[in-house]
Structure formats: structure tokens, C-alpha cells
N, C-alpha and C positions, 0 to 999 in steps of 0.2 A: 434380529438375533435368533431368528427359528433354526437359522443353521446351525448355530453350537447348542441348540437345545437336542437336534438331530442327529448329531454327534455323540455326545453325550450318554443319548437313550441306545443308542448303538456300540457303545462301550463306554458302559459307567463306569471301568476300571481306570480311566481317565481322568475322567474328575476327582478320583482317591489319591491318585498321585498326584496330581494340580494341587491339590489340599494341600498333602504333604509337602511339596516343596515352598508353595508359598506361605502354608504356615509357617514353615523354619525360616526361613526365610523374613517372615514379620516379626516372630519371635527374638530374631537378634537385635532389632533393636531395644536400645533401652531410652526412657527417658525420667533423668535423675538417679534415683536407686530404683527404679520398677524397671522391670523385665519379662514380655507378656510369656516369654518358654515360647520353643516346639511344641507342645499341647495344646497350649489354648492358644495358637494362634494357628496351628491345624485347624481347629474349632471352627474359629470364628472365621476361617477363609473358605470353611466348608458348606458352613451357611449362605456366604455370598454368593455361591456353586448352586446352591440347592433352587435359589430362586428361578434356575433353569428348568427346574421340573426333574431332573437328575436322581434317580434312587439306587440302591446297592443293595441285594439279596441281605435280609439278615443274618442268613449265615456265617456270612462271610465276616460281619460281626462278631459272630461269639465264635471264629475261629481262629482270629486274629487275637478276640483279649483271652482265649487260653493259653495261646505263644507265649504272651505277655505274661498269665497271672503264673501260669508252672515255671516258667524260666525265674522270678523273682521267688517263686519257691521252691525250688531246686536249688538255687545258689544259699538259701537261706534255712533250709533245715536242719541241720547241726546245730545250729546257735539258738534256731527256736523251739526246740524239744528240751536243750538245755537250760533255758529262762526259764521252761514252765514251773510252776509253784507260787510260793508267795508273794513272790517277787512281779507277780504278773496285778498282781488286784489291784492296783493304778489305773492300769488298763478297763481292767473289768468296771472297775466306776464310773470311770469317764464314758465308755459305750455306750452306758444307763442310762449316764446324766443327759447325754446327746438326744437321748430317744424320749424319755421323760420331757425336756426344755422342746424336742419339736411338735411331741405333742400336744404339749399345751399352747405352745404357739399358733398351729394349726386350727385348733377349736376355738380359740378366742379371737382369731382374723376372721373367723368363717362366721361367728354370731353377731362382729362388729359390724362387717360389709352384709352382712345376710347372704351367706353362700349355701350353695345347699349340699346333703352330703353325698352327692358324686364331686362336684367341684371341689367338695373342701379334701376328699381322699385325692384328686386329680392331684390337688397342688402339693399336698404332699407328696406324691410318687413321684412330679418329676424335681420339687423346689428340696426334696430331700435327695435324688436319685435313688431311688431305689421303688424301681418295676414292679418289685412284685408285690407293694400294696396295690394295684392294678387288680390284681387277680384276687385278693383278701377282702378287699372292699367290694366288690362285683359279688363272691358271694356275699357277705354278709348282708348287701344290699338284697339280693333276691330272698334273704329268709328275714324282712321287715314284713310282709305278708301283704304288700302293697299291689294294686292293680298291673297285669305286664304290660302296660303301655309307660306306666309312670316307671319302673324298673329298670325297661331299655332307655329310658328320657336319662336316669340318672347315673347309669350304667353307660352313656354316651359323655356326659358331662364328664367323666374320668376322665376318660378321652381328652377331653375337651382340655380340660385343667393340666393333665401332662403336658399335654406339644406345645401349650404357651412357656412353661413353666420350668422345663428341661433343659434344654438349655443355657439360660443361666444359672439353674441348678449346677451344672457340672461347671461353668465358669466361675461362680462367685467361692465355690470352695477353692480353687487354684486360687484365687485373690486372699482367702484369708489363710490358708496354710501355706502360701509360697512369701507374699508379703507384707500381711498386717500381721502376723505371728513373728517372724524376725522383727519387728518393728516394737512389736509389745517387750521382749525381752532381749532387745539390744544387742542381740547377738545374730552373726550368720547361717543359713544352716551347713553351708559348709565349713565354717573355723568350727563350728560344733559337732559335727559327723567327722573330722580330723583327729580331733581332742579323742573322742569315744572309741573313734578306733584305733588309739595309741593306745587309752586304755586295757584296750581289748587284746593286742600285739604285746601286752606284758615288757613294753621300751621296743621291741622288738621294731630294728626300721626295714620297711618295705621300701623297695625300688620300684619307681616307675618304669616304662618303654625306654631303652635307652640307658636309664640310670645304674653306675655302679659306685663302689665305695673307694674311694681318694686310697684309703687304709684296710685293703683288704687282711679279714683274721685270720687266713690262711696263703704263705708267702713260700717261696724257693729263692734259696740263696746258692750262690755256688764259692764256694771255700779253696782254697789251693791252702798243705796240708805243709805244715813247717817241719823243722827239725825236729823239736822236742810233739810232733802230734801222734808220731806213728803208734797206731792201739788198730784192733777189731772194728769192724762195723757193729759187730754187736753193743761192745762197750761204748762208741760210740752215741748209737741210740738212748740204751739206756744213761744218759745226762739228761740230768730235768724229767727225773721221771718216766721214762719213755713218751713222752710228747713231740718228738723227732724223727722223723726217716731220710737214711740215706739212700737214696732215689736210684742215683747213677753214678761212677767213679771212673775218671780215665785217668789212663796211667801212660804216659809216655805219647802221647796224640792219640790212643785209642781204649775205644771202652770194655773194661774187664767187665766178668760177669760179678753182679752183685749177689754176698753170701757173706751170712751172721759172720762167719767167719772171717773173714777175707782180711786179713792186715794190711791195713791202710800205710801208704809208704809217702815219705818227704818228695814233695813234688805232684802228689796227688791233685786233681781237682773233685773234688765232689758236690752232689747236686743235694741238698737238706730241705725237706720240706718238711713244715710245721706253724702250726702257731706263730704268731709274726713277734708277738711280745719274746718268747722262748727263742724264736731263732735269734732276734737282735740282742737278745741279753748272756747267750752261751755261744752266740757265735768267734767271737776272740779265741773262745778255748780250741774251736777246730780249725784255723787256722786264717790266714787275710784273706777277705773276700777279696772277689775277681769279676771282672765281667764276664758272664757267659755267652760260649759259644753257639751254634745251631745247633753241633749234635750234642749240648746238654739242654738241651728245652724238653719239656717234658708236657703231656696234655694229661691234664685233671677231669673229672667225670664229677659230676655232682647230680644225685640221684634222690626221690624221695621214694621211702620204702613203707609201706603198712604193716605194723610189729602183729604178726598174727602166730609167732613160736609161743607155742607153751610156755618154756623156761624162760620166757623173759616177761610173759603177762603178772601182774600185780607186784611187781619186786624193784626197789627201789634202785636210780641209777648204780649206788654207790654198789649194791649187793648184785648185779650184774655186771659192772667188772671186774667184781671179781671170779665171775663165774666164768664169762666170757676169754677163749685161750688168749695170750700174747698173741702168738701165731694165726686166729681166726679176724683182731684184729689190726692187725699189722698196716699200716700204709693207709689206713683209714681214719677219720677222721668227722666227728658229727658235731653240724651247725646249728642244730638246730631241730623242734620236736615241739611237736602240736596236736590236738584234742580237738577231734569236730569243726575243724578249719581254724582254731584260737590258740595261738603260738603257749608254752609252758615254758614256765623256766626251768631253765637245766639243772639241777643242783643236786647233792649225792643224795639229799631225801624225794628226790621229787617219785611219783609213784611211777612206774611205767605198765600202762590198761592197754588189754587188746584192740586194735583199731586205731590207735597210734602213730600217727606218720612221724618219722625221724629222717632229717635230709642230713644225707654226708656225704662226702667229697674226696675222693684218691683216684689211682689210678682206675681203668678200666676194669682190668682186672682182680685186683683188690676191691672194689667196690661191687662186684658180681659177686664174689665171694662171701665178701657178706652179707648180701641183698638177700641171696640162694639159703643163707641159714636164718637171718633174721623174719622172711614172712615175702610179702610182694609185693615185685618195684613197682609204683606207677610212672612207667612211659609217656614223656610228652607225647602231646599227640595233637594234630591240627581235625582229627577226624571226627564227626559226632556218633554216640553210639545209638541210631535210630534204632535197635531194638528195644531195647530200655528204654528209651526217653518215650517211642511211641505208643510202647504200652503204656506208661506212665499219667499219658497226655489221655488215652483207651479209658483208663479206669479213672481219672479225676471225674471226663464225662461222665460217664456211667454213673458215679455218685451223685454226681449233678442232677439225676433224672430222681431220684429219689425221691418220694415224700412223705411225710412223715404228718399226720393230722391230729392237734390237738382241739379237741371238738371239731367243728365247723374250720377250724384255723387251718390251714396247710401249710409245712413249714419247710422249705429245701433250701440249699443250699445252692441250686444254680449249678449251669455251665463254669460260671467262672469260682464260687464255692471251689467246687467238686477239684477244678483243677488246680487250685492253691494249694488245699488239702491234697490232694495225691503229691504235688511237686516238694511239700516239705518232706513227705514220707518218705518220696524213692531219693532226695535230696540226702537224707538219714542213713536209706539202704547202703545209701552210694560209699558211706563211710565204713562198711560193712566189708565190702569187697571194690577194691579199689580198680580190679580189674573189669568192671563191669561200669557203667552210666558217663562215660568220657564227655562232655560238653567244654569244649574250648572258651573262655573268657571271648573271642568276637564273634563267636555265636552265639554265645548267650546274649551278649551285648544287643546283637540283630532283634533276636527274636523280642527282647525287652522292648526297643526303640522302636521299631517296627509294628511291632503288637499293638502297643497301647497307641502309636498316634493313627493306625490305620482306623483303632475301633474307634477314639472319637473324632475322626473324619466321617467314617460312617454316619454316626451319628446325626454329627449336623448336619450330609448327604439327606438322610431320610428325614428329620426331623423337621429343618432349617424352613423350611418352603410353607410346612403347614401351621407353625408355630408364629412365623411373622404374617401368614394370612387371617388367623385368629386374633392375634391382634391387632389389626385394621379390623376386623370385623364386629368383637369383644370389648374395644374400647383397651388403653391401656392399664386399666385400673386391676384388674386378674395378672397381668404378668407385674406389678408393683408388689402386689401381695405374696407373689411366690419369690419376690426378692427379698423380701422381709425373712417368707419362712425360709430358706438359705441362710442369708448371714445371721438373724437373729441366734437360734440354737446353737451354730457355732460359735458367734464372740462369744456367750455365755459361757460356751464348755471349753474353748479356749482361758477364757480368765477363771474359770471353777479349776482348771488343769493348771495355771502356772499357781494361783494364790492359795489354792486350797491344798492340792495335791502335789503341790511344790516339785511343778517339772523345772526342772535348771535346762537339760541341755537341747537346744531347741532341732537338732535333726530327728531327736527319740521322738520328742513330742509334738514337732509335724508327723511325724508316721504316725503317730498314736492319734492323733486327730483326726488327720484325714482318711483313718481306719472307722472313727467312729460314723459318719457319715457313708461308709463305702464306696469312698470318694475316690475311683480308679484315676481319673484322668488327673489330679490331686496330687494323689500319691508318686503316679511317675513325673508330675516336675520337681515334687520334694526328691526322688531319685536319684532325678538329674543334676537338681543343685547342691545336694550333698555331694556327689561321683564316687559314691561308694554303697553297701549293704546295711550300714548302721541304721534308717528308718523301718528296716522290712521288718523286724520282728515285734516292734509293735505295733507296727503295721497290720500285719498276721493275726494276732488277736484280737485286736481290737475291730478287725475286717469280718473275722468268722461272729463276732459277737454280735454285730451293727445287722447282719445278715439275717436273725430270728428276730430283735428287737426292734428294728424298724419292720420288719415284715410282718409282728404283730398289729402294726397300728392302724391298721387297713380296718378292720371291725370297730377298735376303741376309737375311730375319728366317727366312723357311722353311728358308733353310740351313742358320741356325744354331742355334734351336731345336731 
């Protein structure tokens, strides 16, 4: 087999993709109700890779889980600048609890078996995932004041203790937040990221690819105009409130120009768009409907706009139409109106705040019209707006390099930190000026999928090879123990989180879980098996939080060892 080992070292980009497919690949299958994901069986097929001798730049690593972490934070910062506050300290205790329960876990396997404390921080860095007790433990180890031959011995031990111990670190949390957490509360976490996000949609129904409504609330009828109908287009309209437009009118096989005025004559056809309840309930009074022809078809435009006029910020619907002329808006019609990606209800109190998207529907020209006074349209677009987003991705890094030293402690936030953080802010910006930070839902989608299973292919790439050599060599008694500290602190913050902290809906609180561990590879299969954004946001803090307090314990395991 030296030839595909020869291969390989001559484009290891090969083996990332070998990963990828036959991870997904093994991941579709299921047996019973378990299901290993695209993730972890990336993983674990990347391992079987690795035993070629196979490695991947680590860069290439922390470039792919920035794709990943700013794409899930960029789609996710409206909703999670909006949670912050009280409403967040669920979150915040459970982070605690996680870090607390692994540390104790940690110190009490390490004095049980006699571990020493490079081993015992080793198993924590990889049986919790998180690297950079690596770096916290190595120093605290160097200011024990110990000989530098015993220093580097223990300071190797880390070492040593990760690469057994990583691995199923990053595996055994996809096992308890993708399937013994549905299993503890009974629920899916997709019928529960459905639920939350109906919640969230205020009833409001979203359409899938493809899908439309059987009963659209916006209809065109065409009327042929009787004896007793002949009136104005204006008075027309005005029935039912002005809820009504007369679109188009032919008279005699051909179409007159439409005008307020225009006296509608016996024999008329006209074209009424409106409200579908309104036009079937006042339709009789304009005369027998008719089948229409080709040249009454008419095309609709449906446009979402960001209210950024003056006169329309902080004032309620009711007191903006009456502000708003008939005449500006005429032939226009609004479906609908949302706050930081989270649909509002329409009602004459509701408030209407600057940055406000309102989506409405008329003609082309009608609908310019009032786009051009309301504020700016956003434009579909298949395009990404790589200025924005690449700075975006620029400065998450850049934060990422930071650190920040609490004594001896260093405390950063990381490549992938840095870039979560940046992606909810310009994610934020984005709602700000709508003409700026465009990502198309299948690029973000890419960048999500792509991301994260590239980096835990990585992963096992590099990992896979010296972590199963160490255990042939270590006995399998050290990679037991890093299984313990894995699932242990989690069932426990799992069951502290449904019985204490009374989480009900289980997609919030797989995100929130596998936030507390900084469980990436975790959190994109809870993602996945939700198929929507409802995990990110506790995800998001409970991520940022797991990030200082597991990165503390790098010292308190040397302590107490």
C-alpha cells in the first residue's frame, strides 16, 4: 500500500475529499433511530485515511472552520444581539456547570489511575476539545519550579494525552447532542427547531424550494361590468376601503388607458387586484366574473424594502397610513414586515423602527415607487458581496490573534472565536444597510457544509495516525479515561440543563450544549438535523463562554493534580 501512501503525501487534498465523500456517504446510513451524520463520519473515515501517513497543512484547518464559524454567524446576528440580556443566564450556567463538572472530572480520574499533570491537562484538551488548555497548562507547568528535563517530560505528556484523547473527544459529543439528548427528552431536534421557529415566524408560513400557497392573499380577478355597474374607476376602488385596484379595462376588444376617472361602461372587462377575501366578497357588486384573456394578464413584482425614511421610523402602522398619500400608495400592497430576520405582526399598533424590512407586491412600477420613498430595495441576488464578507472574515482573524492575560493565564478567543464574533456583528451591520453584505442562502449553505466537515477531516487527517499509534503503544487504558472525561460532564450538564434549568425544546438546547463544550463538529450535526438557525444562538453564547472557561483549566488541573 506504499503507493497510496505516495499519493497521498503528494496531494493530501485527496484524502480531504476521500473523507468527505465517504464520510457522507457512511453517515446516510442509519441503524434503528441512530444516525452517525456527515460529521462524524467525515471523522471517522478520515482516520482510516490517516493511518497512511496522510497530513493537511493546519491552516488549511483554521480556514475552512472560519468559512464555517462566520457563515453560522452571519446568518445568526439579528436574533443574537436581540436575545442578549436576561434571558441569556440559562446559557451562562450551564457553560459553568460544564467547566466546573469537567473539572472535577479531570482531577479525580487523574488521582484515581495516578496520572501526572501533563497527562491529566493532555486528557482534558483533547477529551474536552479545547486546544488551548495545551497552551495554559505548558505554562503553568513551566512556573512549578521543577528541573527542565521533568518540565519538557511533562509538557510532552500533554501531547501525549491529546492525540489519544481528541478524537473521541470531538466524536462522543456528536453522540450525546445529536443522540442521547433526543432520547433523554423525547423529542426530535427537528420537530423542535420547527416548533421554535414558528414561534419565532409570529404563524407566519414560510415556503420551501418550490413551495407556494394553494390560497394566495393576493388575487386578480377579471369582471365583465353589467348594466346597473357603470361608476368611475375611482369609486370603484374606493369599495371596501380602498383595498382594490383596477389594474386594466378593455372596452370593446381593446385596452383603454386606465384613469381615476375613467367611467366604466356595460360591457366592460376589468382586471381587480386585491386581497383575495375582499375581491371574492365585493366582487358580485362589479359585475360576472369571466375568464381572462392574454392581454389581461398582468405581472406582479414583489420586493422587500428596508424602511430607512424618517417619517416613517417609530410610528405606528395605523399613523402612517394615514400619513402616507392614496396616490403614493396606490396599486401597492404589503405582505408582510420583519425586525432582524423575525417576521412582526401587522396590526395598526404595531411600531414601525428604522431597519425594518416590509415586503410588498404590485406592479413594477408601483412598487419602485414606493420602494424610491420608503428607504432601499433589497435586490435578489445570486452574488456574494466578497468585500464585506472578506473583511468581515479579516477582522474576526485579527481578533482571534488577541490575548488578553489574566496573571500567568492567557486568554483568547482564537481563529475560530474571533470569526464567530465578527460574523454576528457584520451579520447585525448587514441589517443596517441592506445594500451592503449580500450572501445568498447556497452559499452560505456551502460555506457551513463545507467548512466544518472539511475541518473535522482535517482533523482526523492529522490526528487519526498518532492517536491510534499511542494507543498500541499506552495501553488502552488513557484513551478509556478520556472517554469518561467526554461523556461524563456532558450527561451531567445535559441532565443539570433539562431537570434543573428546565430546557423543554431540544434544538435550543442541543445548541446550548454543544456550545458548552465548544463542541464545533457537534454543533453542525445539531444544524444539520434541525435544517434551520434555531440552535445558533445558544449556541453563540454558550460557545463564546466555554472559550475562557474551559481555557482556564489548563492551570487549575496542574493545581490540583
Amino acid at each position: 500500500m506504499t503507493w497510496i501512501s505516495h499519493i497521498l503525501s503528494q496531494s493530501p487534498e485527496i484524502a480531504l475529499f476521500l473523507s468527505l465523500a465517504g464520510g457522507y456517504w457512511l453517515g446516510n446510513f442509519r441503524f434503528g433511530k441512530f444516525q452517525l451524520g456527515g460529521v462524524a463520519g467525515s471523522l471517522l473515515v478520515a482516520v482510516i485515511i490517516s493511518q497512511f501517513g496522510v497530513t493537511v497543512d493546519n491552516g488549511v484547518k483554521s480556514l475552512l472552520f472560519a468559512l464555517f464559524i462566520y457563515a453560522v454567524g452571519f446568518e445568526s446576528g439579528p436574533q443574537f444581539f436581540r436575545s442578549l440580556g436576561r434571558q441569556s443566564l440559562r446559557e451562562i450556567v450551564l457553560a459553568a456547570f460544564l467547566a466546573i463538572s469537567g473539572l472535577v472530572t479531570v482531577v479525580v480520574l487523574a488521582r484515581m489511575f495516578g496520572l501526572d499533570k501533563g497527562l491529566a491537562a493532555g486528557v482534558a484538551a483533547g477529551g474536552l476539545t479545547q486546544s488551548a488548555i495545551i497552551g495554559t497548562a505548558g505554562s503553568a507547568i513551566e512556573k512549578l519550579g521543577l528541573a527542565a528535563e521533568e518540565v519538557q517530560r511533562l509538557q510532552g505528556n500533554v501531547a501525549v494525552g491529546y492525540a489519544v484523547t481528541y478524537i473521541f473527544g470531538s466524536f462522543g459529543a456528536i453522540l450525546v447532542c445529536v443522540n442521547i439528548l433526543p432520547w433523554l427528552t423525547g423529542r426530535a431536534i427537528r420537530d423542535d427547531a420547527l416548533e421554535a421557529e414558528a414561534a419565532m415566524l409570529a404563524g407566519a408560513k414560510v415556503y420551501g424550494p418550490g413551495e407556494e400557497a394553494a390560497l394566495p392573499s393576493l388575487v386578480g380577478r377579471v369582471f365583465k361590468v353589467g348594466q346597473g355597474g357603470m361608476r368611475s374607476v375611482a369609486e370603484l376602488e374606493g369599495v371596501g376601503d380602498h383595498n382594490l385596484t383596477v389594474e386594466k379595462v378593455m372596452r370593446d376588444g381593446k385596452l383603454v388607458q386606465v384613469d381615476p376617472a375613467l367611467q366604466l361602461q356595460s360591457g366592460d372587462e376589468i382586471l381587480v387586484v386585491g386581497r383575495r377575501d375582499k375581491v371574492v366578497a365585493l366582487g358580485p357588486q362589479f359585475g360576472t366574473e369571466v375568464l381572462p384573456t392574454p392581454e389581461m394578464e398582468l405581472v406582479l413584482l414583489t420586493r422587500d424594502v428596508a424602511i430607512t425614511a424618517p417619517e416613517l421610523r417609530n410610528k405606528t402602522v395605523s399613523e402612517i397610513q394615514k400619513t402616507i398619500s392614496p396616490n403614493l400608495r396606490h396599486g401597492v400592497y404589503v405582505l408582510a414586515l420583519s425586525r432582524a430576520g423575525v417576521p412582526v405582526k401587522l396590526a395598526d399598533t404595531t411600531m414601525v423602527m428604522s431597519g425594518d424590512v416590509v415586503t410588498v407586491r404590485g406592479t413594477v412600477n408601483d412598487v419602485n415607487r414606493v420602494a424610491k420613498a420608503v428607504g432601499t430595495t433589497i435586490v435578489p441576488s445570486d452574488k456574494t458581496d466578497w468585500i464585506f464578507h472578506g473583511l468581515g472574515i479579516a477582522c474576526g482573524l485579527l481578533v482571534g490573534l488577541i490575548v488578553l492575560r489574566i496573571g500567568s493565564v492567557p486568554l483568547t478567543l482564537g481563529s475560530g472565536g474571533g470569526a464567530l464574533l465578527s460574523g454576528l456583528i457584520f451579520g447585525w451591520l448587514r441589517t443596517k444597510n441592506y445594500a451592503r453584505g449580500n450572501l445568498p442562502t447556497p452559499a452560505s449553505t456551502l460555506l457551513r457544509d463545507l467548512g466544518l466537515a472539511g475541518f473535522v477531516a482535517v482533523v482526523g487527517l492529522n490526528s487519526g495516525l498518532q492517536a491510534v499509534t499511542t494507543i498500541r503503544e499506552s495501553g488502552i487504558q488513557l484513551f478509556l479515561i478520556g472517554v469518561v472525561v467526554t461523556m461524563l460532564p456532558l450527561i451531567l450538564t445535559m441532565l443539570f440543563g433539562r431537570y434543573v434549568l428546565r430546557y423543554e425544546n431540544t434544538a435550543i438546547f442541543a445548541g446550548a450544549l454543544s456550545g458548552t463544550r465548544s463542541a464545533n463538529p457537534a454543533f453542525g450535526e445539531v444544524l444539520e438535523k434541525a435544517g434551520n438557525s434555531v440552535p445558533t444562538t445558544p449556541f453563540a453564547i454558550t460557545y463564546a463562554l466555554a472559550n475562557v472557561f474551559l481555557t482556564l483549566l489548563g492551570p487549575l488541573i496542574v493545581a490540583f493534580t
